[in-house]
N, C-alpha and C positions, 0 to 999 in steps of 0.2 A: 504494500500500500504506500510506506514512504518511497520507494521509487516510482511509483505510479504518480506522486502527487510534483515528484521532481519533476519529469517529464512535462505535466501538465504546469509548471510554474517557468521553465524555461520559455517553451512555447509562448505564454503569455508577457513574457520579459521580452522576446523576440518582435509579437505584434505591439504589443504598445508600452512605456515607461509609464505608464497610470498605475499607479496601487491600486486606487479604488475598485479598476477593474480587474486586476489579479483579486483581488478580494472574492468579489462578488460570481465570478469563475470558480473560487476553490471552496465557499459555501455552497454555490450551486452542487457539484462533486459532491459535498460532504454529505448532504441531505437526500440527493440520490442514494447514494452508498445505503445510509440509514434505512428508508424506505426499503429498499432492497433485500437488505440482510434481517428487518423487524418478519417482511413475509413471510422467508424463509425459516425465521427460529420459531413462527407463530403457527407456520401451517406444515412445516414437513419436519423441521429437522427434531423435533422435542416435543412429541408427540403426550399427550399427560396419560401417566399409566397409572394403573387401577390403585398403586398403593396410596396414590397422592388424591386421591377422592374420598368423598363420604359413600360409607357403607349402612348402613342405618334405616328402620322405618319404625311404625307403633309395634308392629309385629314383632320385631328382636333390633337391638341394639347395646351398645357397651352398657355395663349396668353403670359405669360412670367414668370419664372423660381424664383423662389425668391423673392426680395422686389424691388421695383421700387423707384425712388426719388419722390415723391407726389408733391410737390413743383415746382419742373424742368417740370413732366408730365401736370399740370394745364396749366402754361402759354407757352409750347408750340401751336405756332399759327394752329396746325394739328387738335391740341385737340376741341373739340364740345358738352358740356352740352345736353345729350336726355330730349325728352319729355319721362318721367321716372317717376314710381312711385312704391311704394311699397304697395304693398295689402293683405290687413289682415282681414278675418272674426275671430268674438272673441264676444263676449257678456260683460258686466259690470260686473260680479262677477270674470271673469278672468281678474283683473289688475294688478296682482300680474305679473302672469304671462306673461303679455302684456308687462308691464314694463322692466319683466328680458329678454325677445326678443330684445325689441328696444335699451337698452343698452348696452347691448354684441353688435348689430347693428354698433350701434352707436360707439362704440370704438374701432371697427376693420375696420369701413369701410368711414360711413357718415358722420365724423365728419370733414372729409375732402372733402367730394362732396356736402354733403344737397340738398338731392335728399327728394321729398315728401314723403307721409303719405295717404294711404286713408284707413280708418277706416269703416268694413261692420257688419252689425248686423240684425237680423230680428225684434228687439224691439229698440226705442229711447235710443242712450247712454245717461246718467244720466251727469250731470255736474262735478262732481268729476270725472269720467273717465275723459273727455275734457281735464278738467285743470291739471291732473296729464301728461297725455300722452303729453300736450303741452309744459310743464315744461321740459320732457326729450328729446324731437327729436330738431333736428338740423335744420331741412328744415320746410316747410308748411305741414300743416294737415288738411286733410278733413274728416266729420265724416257722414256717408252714410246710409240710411234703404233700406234693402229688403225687396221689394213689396211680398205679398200673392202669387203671381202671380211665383214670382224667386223662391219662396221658400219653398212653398209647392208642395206636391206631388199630381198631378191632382185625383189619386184616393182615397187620404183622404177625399174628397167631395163628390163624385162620388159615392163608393165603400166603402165605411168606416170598415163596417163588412169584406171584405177580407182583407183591407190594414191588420188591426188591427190582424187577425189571422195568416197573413203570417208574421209579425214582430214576435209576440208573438212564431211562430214557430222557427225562426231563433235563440230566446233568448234561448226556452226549450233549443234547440239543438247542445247549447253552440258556434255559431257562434261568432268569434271576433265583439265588437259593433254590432253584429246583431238583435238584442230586445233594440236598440236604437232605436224610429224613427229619431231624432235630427240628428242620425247621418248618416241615410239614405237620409235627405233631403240635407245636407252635401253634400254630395257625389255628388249630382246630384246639386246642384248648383254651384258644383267648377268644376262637369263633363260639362257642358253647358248654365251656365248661365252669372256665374262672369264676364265674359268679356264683358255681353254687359250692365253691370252697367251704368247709366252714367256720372260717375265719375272715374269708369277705361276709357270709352270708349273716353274720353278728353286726352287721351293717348298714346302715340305710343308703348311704353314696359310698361312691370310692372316685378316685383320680389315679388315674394310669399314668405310671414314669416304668421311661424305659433306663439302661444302662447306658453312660456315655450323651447325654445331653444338657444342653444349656440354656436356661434362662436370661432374658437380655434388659425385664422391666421387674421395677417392682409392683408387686402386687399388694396394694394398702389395705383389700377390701374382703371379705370373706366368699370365695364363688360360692362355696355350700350353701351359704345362706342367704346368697342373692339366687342361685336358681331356685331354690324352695321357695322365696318371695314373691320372685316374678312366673312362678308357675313353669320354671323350666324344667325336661327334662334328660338333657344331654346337650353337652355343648364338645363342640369339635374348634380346632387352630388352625389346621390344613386341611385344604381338600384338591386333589389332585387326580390324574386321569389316569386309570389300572394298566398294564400292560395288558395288552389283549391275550396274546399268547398262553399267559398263565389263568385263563377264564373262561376260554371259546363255549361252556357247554354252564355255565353257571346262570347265566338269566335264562335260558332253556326250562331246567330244570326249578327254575324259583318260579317262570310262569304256569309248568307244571302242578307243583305248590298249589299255587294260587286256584287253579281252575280244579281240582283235584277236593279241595278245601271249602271252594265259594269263599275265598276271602275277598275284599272291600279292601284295597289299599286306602290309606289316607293320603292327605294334599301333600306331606313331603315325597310322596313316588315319584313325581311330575321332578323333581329335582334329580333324579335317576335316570330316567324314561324317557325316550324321543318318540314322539305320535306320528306314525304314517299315514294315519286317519286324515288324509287331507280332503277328500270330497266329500260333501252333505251328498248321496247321489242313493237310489234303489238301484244303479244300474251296475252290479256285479264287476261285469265285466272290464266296462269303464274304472271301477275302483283296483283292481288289480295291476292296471295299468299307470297308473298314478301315486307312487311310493313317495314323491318330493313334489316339494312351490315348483322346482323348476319342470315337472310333466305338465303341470295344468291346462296352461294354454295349446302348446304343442299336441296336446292329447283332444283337448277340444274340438283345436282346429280339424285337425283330421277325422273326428266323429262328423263334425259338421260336413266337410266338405265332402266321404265316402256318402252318409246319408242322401243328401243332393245328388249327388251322381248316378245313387240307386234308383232313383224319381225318376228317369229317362227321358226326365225334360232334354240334356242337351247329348246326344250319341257322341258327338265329337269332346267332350269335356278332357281333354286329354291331362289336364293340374290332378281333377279326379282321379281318373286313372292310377295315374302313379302311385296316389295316396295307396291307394287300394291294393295296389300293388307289393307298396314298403310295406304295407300291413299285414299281408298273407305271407311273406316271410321271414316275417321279426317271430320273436318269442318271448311270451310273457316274461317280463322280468322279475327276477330273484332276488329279494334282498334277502342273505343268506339267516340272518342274525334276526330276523322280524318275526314278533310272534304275538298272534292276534291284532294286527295292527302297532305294536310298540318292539320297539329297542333298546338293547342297556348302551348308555349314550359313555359308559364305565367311567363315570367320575365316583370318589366316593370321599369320605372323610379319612384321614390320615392316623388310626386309630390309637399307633402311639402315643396319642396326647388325646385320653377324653375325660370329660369330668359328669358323672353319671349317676342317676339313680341305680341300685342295682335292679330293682324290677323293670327296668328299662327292656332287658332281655330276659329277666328273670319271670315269664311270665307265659300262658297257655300257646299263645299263637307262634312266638319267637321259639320257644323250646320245638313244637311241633314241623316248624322251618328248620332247626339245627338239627333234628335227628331224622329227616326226611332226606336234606343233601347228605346228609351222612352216612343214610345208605348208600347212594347211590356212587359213592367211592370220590367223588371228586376232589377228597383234600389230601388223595395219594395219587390215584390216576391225573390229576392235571395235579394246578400248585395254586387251589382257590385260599385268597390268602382272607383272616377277620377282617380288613377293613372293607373290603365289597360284600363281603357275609352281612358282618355289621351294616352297612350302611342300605343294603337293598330292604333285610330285615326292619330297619329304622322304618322304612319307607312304606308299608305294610301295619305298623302299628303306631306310628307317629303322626302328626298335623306338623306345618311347617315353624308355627305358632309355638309348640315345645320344646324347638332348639334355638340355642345359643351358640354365636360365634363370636367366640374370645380372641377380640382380634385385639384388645389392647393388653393379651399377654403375648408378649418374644421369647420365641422358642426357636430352639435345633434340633433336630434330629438327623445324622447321617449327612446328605447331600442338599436337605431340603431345611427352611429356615423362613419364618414369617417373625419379621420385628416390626411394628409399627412406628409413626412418629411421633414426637412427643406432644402433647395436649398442651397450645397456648396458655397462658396465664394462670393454668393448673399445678405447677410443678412445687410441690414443699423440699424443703430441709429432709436430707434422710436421719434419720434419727435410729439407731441399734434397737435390738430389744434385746441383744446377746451379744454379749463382748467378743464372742469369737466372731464376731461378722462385723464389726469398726474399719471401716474403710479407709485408705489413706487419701492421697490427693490425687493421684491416679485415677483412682476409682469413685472418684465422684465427678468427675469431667463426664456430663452426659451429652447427648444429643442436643441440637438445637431444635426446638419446637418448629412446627409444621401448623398452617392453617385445620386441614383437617385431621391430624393429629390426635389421639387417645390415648398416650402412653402417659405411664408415669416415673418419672428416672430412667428411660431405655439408653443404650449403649448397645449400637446395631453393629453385626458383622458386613464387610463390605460385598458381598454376596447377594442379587438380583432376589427379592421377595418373590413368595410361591405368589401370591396375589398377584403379582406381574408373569411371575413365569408359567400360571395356570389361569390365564384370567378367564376364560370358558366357561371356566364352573363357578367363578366369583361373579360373574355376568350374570351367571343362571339364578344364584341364590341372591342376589341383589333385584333382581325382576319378580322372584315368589315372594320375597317378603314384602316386598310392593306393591305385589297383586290386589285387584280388588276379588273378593270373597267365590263372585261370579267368575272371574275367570280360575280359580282353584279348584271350582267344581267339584269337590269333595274327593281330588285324588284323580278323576274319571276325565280320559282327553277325550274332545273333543273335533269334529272334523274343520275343518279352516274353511274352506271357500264352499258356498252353496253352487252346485253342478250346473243348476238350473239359473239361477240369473249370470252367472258368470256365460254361460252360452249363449244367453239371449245378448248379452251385450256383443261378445265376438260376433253373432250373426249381424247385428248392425253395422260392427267394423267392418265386415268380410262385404257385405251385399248390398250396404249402404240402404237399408229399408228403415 
């Protein structure tokens, strides 16, 4: 730019010794430049991605904006300590890891509630787990074994020669954790088991942490006791879209379920579910032909224009013809994954991180869902993993109105990380409740606040938010909780365009009558 603006100053030295009009030449320049580069930052280059937006309706939103006074919040007389607990499956050789969970835990959240501990394992923790894990938590700790029974997969006994080929096929074929069995029995102990432990089951909620992750906000406020408030029952952090590969036969089978049962899903399915039902129409055939917006017209058109041709008003109709022609050797089309009209669209909730009623799953229709796919082999023959379990299950006995999305807590897991921004004019003084958790100077440098911002104290990693990197499903749940009641339809989709006036219009376009 500064040799651009040489250029343009020589020049103008050259035609005339006037400043004034060197002046008035290199504001002209500047102000273009401006105009120029304002379109550019405004319309292409810095596009506003979904974390820097408000998420919010009457339906669900942050139970509150920033940081809370902890102190003020306890001893008001409203306030109510839950029957709460936190649950964790983990083995003895991950202490490391157990450790760095509970105390990120612990100093964003529990050091001010001391809420329990219960500890799951399929083998005896060893006594150093105990005493280390009892050394860092706040609250009571209980340390729990999975019976044979929770935690194996009924056809490792049964079957052993298939379990063992269908894992072993899953690994060749480079399935995520799929040539795990450890972590196929995972799956299906946190899809239907975990909760009727009985040490969750002395419970009313629990909050699932896994081993190895990190807290990024403080938490001033009790979730226990603001889902019970606000009539919630399960809130999710993440929600992101399943590998297909590892599911190809699980919405199959859950609409099986369903029609099998006559169950009624509620309005959260439609947060699951993509509706093929695009035509209001009796006419069969025409609806077969119409899976997506983009057949409608095209489908139209050629109904219209075969029809006329059949009327043998014009013998030369040769446009007809052709129609008629492409039509007699196309073939119905497939979509291979539809069923009854609907598809698993595989977004689900990231179920590492839920905070839950345990009757949420604990109850006739979701048990009768867990030991249903359970027959039918899918969490050794494929790699159906709890959180699309969980989440279809959710969608089956849930309204969209009973979840929460805790988006002003920061979390990690693994690869995946939702931190929000900080909540303007909301931000306190952190104040300890437990000496071991006194921060130095380091560790109180947080984030700068953000317009639409909810965080309280956050300190983000620099790593692209799931909210941006899966915004699909953040689209989709930001459009249910703003739905009006009418379009929720009690769960039940509905067809998009009526068959019949949409045609009578095309026929006006097409015939000009």
């Amino acid at each position: 730019m500064l040799r651009f603006r040489s250029k343009i100053r020589r020049a103008c030295e050259e035609i005339s010794d006037n400043r004034e009009f060197y002046l008035k030449v290199t504001v002209a320049i500047g102000f273009l430049f401006f105009l120029v580069t304002k379109v550019f930052v405004k319309g292409v280059v810095f596009p506003i991605e979904t974390s820097d937006t408000y998420i919010g309706s009457d339906r669900d939103k942050p139970f509150y904006e920033g940081c809370v006074d902890t102190a003020s919040y306890l001893k008001d007389p409203s306030y109510k300590k839950m029957n709460a607990t936190f649950v964790m499956l983990t083995k003895n050789d991950e202490i490391d890891g157990v450790l760095h969970s509970v105390n990120s835990l612990e100093s964003h959240f529990n050091q001010w509630f001391h809420y329990p501990y219960v500890f799951l394992n399929d083998v005896p923790f060893s006594e150093e787990f105990k005493r280390e894990i009892g050394n860092a938590v706040s609250g009571d700790v209980q340390f729990g074994l999975v019976d044979k029974h929770m935690w194996q997969i009924p056809e490792e006994r049964t079957d052993p020669k298939a379990f063992k080929n269908a894992i072993d096929t899953q690994g060749d074929r480079g399935f995520l954790y799929g040539g795990s069995p450890s972590y196929h029995r995972m799956c299906r102990f946190y899809s239907g088991s975990f909760y009727k432990h009985p040490l969750v089951q002395r419970h009313e909620w629990y909050w699932r942490v896994e081993p190895e992750v990190d807290f990024y906000c403080d938490i001033t406020y009790d979730p226990f006791f603001e889902m019970a408030k606000h009539n919630k029952k399960y809130g999710f952090n993440i929600m992101i879209e399943e590998i297909y590969a590892t599911v190809p036969n699980l919405f199959r089978y859950t609409m099986a379920f369903i029609k099998r049962y006559r169950i009624k899903p509620k309005t959260l399915w439609k947060l699951f579910s993509m509706n093929h039902n695009i035509l209001k129409t009796s006419n069969q055939e025409l609806q077969d032909w119409v899976n997506f917006h983009r057949d409608v017209e095209p489908k139209l058109v050629e109904k219209i224009v075969i029809e006329d041709l059949l009327k043998g008003e014009d013998p030369e109709d040769s446009v007809g013809l052709g129609f008629l022609v492409r039509r007699s050797k196309s073939a119905t089309p497939i979509v291979e994954d539809k069923f009854d009209n609907e598809e698993y669209n595989l977004y689900h909730f990231w179920s590492n991180f839920e905070i839950a009623r345990v009757d949420t799953f604990d109850n006739p229709i979701y048990n009768a869902y867990f030991e249903y796919l359970d027959k039918v082999g899918g969490f050794w023959r494929e790699r159906w993993g709890d959180a699309p379990v969980h989440s279809l299950g959710l969608g089956l006995t849930m309204d969209v109105e009973d979840i929460h999305y805790f988006r002003d807590i920061g979390y990690q897991h693994s690869v995946m990380a939702h931190c929000p921004k900080n909540a303007p004019h909301k931000q306190l003084i952190y104040k300890a409740g437990d000496p071991r958790h006194k921060r130095g100077y380091f560790k109180s440098r947080y984030d700068s606040t953000s317009e639409n911002g909810c965080g309280c104290r956050c300190t983000c990693p620099s790593q692209r938010d799931t909210e941006d990197k899966s915004w699909e499903c953040m689209d989709r749940w930001k459009k249910l909780i703003s739905a009006e009641d009418e379009e929720l339809n009690g769960g039940r989709h509905s067809a998009y365009v009526d068959a019949e006036m949409e045609e009578k219009k095309l026929i006006q376009k097409l015939f000009q009558v």
